[in-house]
MARLO-406061 format. One record per residue: residue number from 1; residue in three letters; x, z, y of N, C-alpha, C in turn. Coordinates in steps of 0.2 Angstrom, whole numbers, always signed. Atoms other than C-alpha are relative to their C-alpha. Layout:
<recs>
 num residu  n_px  n_pz  n_py ca_px ca_pz ca_py  c_px  c_pz  c_py
 NUM    ALA     X     Z     Y     X     Z     Y     X     Z     Y
...
</recs>
This chain:
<recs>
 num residu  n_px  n_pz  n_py ca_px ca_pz ca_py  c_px  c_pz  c_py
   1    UNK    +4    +0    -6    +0    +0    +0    +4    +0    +6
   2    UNK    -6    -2    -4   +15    +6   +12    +3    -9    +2
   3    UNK    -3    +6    -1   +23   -12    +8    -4    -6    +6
   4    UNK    +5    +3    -3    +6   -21   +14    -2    +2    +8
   5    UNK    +1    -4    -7    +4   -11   +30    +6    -3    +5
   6    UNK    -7    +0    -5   +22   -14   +35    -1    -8    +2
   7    UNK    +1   +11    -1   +19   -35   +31    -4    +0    +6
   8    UNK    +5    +2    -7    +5   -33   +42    +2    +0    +6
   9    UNK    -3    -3    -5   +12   -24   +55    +8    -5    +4
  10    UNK    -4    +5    +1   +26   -38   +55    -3    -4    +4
  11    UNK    +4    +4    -1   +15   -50   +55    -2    +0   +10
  12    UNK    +1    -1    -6    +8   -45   +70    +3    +2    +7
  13    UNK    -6    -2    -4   +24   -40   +80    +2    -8    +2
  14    UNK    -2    +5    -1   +28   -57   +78    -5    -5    +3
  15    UNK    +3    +7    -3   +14   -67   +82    -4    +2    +8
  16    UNK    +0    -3    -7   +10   -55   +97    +4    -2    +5
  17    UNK    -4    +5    -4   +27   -61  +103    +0    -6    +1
  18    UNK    -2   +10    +0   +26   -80  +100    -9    +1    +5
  19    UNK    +3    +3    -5    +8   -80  +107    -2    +5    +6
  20    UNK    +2    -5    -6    +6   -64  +119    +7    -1    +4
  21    UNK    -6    -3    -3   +24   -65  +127    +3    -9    +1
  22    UNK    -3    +7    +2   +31   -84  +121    -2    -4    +3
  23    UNK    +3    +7    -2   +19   -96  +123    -3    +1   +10
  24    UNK    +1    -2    -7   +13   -89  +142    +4    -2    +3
  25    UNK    -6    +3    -4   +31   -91  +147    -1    -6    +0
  26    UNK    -1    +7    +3   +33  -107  +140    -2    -4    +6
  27    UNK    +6    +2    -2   +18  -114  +149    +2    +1    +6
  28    UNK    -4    -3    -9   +21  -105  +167    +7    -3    +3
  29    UNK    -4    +5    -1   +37  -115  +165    +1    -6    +2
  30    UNK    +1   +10    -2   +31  -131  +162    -3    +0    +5
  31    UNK    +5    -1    -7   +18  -127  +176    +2    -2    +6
  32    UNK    -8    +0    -6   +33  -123  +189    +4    -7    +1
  33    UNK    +0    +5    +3   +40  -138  +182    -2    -6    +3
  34    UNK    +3    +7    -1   +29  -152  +183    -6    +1    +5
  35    UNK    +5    -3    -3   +15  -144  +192    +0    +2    +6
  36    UNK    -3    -7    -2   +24  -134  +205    -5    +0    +5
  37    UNK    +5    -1    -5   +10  -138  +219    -6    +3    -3
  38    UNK    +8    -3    +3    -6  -134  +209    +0    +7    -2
  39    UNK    +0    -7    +1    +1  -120  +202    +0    +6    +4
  40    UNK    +0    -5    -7    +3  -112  +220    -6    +0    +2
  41    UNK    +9    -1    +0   -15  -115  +222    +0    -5    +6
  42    UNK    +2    +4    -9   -13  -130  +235    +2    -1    +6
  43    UNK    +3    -3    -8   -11  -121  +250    +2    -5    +4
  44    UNK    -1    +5    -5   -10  -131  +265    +3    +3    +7
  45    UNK    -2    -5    -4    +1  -126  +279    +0    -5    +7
  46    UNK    -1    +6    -4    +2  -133  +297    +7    +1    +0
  47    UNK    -7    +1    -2   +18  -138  +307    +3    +4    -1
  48    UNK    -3    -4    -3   +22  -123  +313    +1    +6    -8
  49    UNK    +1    -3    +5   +21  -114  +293    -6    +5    -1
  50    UNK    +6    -3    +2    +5  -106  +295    -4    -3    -4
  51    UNK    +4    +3    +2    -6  -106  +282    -7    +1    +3
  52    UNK    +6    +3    -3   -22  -115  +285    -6    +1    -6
  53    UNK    +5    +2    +7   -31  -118  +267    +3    -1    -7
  54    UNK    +0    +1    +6   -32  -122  +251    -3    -9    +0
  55    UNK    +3    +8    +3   -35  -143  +245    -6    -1    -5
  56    UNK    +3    -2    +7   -47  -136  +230    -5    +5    +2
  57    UNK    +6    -4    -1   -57  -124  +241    -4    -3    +8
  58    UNK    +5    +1    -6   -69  -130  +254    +0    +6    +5
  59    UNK    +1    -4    -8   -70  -121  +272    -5    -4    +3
  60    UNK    +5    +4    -5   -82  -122  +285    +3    -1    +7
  61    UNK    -2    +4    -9   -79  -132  +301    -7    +0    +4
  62    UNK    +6    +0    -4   -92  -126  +315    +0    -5    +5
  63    UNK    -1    +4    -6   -84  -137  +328    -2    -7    +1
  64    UNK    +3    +7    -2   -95  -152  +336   +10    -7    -3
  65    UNK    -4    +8    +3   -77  -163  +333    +5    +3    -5
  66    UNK    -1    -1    +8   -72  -158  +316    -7    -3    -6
  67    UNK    +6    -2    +5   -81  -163  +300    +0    +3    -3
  68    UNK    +2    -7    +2   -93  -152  +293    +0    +0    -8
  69    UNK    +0    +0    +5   -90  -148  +274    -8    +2    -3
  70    UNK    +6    -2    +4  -103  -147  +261    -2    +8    -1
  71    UNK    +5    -9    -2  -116  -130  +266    +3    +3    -7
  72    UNK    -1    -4    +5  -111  -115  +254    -3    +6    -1
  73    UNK    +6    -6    +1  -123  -102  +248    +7    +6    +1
  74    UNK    -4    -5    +0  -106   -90  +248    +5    +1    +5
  75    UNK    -4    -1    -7   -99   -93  +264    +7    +0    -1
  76    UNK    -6    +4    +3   -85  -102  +254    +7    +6    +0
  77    UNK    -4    -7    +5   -77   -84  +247    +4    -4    -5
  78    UNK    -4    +0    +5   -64   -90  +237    +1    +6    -5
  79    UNK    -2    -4    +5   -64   -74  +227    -6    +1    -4
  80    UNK    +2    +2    +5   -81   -79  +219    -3    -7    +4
  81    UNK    +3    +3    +0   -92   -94  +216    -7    +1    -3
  82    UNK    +9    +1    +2  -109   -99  +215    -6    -1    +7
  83    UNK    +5    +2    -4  -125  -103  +221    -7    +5    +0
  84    UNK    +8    -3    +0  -144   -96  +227    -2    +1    -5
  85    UNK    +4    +1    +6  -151  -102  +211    -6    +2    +3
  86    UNK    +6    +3    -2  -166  -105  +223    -3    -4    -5
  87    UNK    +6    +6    +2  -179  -115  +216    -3    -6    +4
  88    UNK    +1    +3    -7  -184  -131  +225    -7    +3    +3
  89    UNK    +6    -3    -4  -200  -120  +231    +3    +5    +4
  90    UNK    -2    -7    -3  -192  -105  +237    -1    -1    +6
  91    UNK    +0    +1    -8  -195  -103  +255    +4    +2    +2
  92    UNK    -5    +0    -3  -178   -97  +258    +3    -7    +0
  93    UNK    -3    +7    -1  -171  -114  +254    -3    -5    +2
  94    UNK    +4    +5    -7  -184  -124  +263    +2    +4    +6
  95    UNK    -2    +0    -7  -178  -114  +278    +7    -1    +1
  96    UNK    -8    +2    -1  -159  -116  +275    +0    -9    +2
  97    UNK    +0    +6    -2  -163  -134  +273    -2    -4    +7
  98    UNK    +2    +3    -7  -174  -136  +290    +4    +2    +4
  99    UNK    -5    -1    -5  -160  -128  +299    +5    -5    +0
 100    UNK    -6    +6    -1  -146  -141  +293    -3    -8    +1
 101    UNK    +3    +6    -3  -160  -155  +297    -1    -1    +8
 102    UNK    -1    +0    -6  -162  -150  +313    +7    +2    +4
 103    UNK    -6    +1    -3  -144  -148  +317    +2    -6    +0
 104    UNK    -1    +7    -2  -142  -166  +314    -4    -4    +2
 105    UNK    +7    +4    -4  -157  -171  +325    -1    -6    -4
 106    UNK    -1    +8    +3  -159  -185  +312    -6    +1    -5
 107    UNK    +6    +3    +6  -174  -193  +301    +3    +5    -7
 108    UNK    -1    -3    +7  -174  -182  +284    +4    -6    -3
 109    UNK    -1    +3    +5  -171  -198  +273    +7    -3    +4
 110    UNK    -6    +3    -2  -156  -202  +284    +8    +2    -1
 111    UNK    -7    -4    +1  -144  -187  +282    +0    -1    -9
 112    UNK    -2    +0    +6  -134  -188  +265    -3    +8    -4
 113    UNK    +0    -5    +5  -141  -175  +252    +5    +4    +3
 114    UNK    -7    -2    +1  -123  -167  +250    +0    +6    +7
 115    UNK    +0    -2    -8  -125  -160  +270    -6    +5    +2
 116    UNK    +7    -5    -3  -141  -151  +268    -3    +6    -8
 117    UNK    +2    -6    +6  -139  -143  +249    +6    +2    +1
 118    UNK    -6    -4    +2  -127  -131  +245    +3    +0    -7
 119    UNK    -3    +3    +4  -114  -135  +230    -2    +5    -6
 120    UNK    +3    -8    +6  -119  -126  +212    +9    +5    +2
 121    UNK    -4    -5    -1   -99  -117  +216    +1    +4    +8
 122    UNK    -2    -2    -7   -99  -116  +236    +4    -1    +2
 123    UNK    -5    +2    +0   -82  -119  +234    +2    -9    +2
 124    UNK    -1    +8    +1   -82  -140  +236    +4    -1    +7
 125    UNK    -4    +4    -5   -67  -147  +247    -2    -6    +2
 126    UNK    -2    +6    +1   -72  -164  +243    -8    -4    +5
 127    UNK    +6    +3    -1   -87  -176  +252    +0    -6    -2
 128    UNK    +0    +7    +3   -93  -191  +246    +1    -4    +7
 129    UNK    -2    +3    -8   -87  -206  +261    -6    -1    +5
 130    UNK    +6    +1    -4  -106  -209  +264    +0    +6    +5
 131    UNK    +2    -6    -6  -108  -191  +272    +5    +2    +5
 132    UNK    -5    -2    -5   -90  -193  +281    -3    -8    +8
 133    UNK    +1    +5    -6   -96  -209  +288    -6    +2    +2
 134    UNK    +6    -3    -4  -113  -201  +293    +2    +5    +6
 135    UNK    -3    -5    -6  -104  -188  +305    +3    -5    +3
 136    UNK    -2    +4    -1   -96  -202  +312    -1    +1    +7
 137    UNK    +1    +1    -8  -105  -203  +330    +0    +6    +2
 138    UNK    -2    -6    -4  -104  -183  +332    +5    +0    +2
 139    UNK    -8    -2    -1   -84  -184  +330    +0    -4    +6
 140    UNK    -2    +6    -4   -84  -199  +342    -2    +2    +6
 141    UNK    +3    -3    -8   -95  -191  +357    +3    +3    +2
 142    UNK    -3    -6    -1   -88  -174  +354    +8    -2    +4
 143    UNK    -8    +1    -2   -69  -181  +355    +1    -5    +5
 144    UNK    -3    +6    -7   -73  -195  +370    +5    -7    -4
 145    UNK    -4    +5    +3   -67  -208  +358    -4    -7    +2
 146    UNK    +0    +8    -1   -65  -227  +363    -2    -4    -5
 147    UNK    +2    +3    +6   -68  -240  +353    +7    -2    -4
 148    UNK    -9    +0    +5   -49  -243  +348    +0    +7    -3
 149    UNK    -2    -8    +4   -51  -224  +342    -4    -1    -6
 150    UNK    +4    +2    +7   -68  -228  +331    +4    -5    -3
 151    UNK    -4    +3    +3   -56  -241  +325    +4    +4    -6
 152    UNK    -8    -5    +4   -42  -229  +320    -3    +2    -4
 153    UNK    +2    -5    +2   -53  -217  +314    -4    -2    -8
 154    UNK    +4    +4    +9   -64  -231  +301    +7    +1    -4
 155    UNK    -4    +3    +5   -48  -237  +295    +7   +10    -2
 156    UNK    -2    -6    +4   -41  -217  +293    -4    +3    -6
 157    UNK    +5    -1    +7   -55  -213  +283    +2    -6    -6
 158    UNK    -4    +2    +6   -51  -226  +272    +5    +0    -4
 159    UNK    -5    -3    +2   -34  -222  +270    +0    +8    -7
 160    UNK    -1    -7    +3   -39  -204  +264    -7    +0    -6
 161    UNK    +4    +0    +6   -53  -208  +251    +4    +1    -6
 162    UNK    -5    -2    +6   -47  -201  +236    -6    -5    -8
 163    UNK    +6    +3    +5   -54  -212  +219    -2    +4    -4
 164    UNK    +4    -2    +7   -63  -205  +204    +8    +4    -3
 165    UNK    -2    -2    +5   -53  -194  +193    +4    -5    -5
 166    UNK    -1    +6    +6   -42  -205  +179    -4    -7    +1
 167    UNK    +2    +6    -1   -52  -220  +189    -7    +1    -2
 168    UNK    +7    +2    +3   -68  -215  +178    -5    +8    +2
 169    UNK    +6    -4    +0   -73  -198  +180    -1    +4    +8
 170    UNK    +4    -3    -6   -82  -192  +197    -1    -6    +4
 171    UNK    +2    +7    -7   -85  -202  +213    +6    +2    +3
 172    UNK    -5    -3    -5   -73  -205  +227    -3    +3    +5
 173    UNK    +1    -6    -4   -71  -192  +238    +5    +0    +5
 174    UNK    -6    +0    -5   -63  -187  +254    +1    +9    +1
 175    UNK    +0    -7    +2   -55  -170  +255    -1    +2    +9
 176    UNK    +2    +1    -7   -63  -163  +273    +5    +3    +2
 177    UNK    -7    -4    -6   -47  -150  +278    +5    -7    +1
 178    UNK    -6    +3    +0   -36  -164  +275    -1    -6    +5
 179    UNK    +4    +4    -6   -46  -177  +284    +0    +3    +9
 180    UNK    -1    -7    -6   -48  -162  +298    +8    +0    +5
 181    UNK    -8    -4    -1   -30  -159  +299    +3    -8    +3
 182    UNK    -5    +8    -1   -25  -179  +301    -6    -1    +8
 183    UNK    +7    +1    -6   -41  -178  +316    +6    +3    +5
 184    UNK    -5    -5    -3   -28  -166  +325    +5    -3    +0
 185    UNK    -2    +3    -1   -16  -175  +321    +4    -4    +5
 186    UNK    +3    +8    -5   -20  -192  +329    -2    +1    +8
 187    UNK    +3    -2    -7   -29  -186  +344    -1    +7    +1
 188    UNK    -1    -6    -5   -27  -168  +346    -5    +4    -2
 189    UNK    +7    -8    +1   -38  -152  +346    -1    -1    +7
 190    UNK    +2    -1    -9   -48  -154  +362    +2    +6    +3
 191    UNK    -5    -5    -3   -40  -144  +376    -4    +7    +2
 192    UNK    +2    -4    -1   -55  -134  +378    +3    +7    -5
 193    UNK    +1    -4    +4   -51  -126  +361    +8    +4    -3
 194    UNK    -8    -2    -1   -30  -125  +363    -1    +5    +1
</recs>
C-alpha cells in the first residue's frame, strides 16, 4: 500500500510541475515572444508617454469633434463586462434609446443600429465604417473643416478600416481611440479644449 501512495504521490509531484509550473512558463514565454503587444493588453500611449487606452477596450468620447463609440450599459469598466439584459419592451431601454435618438437629431431609420444599442460586453473598441461615416457631418462642423479636410478625413478613414478577422470571420471595423487619436493628430484638439 506504502509503495502505491508513494507512486501516486510522484506522479503527482511531477505532473504538477510539468503542467502547474512548466507549461505556464513556457507559454508566458512564447507570449513575450511573439505576442509582446497583446500580451501588455494593448495599451495606447500618446507622444508625450502618457497612457491613453487600451485598442481592445472601448472608451467614451463626449466631445462634439471626436467619434462617439458604441453606447455601453457599463460605462465601459474594464474590470467587468456585460450588458442590461433589458428586454426589447423594457421601458428603461426605450428611454436610453430615445435619448441617443435625439442626440443625433436624425430620422430613427437613419442612425446605424450600433449608435443607439449597447454592445452584449460594453467593452467594444471597434465600429462598423457605416456608423463612422454617419458621424461624419458632426466631426466636420464641430472642427470648421474645409472641403480639402472632408477630403483627408474620407480618405483617413479608409486607411484605418481594419478587415474581418483571417479575412472571414467578423465585419470590418474601425478602432474609434485609434481613429480619435489620428483626428488630433492631423488637425489638432480644438483650442477651446487645450
Amino acid at each position: 500500500m506504502k509503495k502505491y501512495i508513494f507512486e501516486s504521490l510522484k506522479v503527482w509531484f511531477v505532473l504538477t510541475f510539468l503542467t502547474g509550473i512548466m507549461y505556464p512558463i513556457i507559454v508566458w514565454q512564447i507570449d513575450n515572444i511573439f505576442f509582446y503587444e497583446q500580451s501588455q493588453g494593448n495599451l495606447v500611449y500618446s507622444s508625450d508617454g502618457k497612457l491613453i487606452g487600451a485598442k481592445n477596450i472601448g472608451q467614451e468620447f463626449l466631445k462634439e469633434y471626436y467619434f462617439h463609440s458604441r453606447p455601453s450599459a457599463i460605462s465601459y469598466h474594464g474590470e467587468s463586462s456585460g450588458t442590461t439584459n433589458f428586454g426589447p419592451l423594457h421601458p428603461n431601454l426605450k428611454s436610453e434609446v430615445l435619448k441617443r435618438i435625439d442626440f443625433y437629431h436624425q430620422d430613427v431609420s437613419k442612425i446605424p443600429p450600433e449608435l443607439l444599442l449597447a454592445s452584449g460586453s460594453g467593452l467594444d473598441p471597434h465600429l462598423h465604417p457605416q456608423s463612422i461615416v454617419f458621424q461624419i457631418p458632426r466631426i466636420a462642423k464641430s472642427r470648421h473643416f474645409r472641403e480639402s479636410d472632408l477630403i483627408r478625413l474620407n480618405d483617413l478613414i479608409e486607411q484605418v478600416i481594419e478587415d474581418p478577422t483571417l479575412s472571414i470571420l467578423g465585419e470590418s471595423r474601425i478602432n474609434v481611440l485609434l481613429l480619435n487619436l489620428q483626428l488630433d493628430s492631423l488637425w489638432g484638439r480644438p483650442t477651446l479644449d487645450k
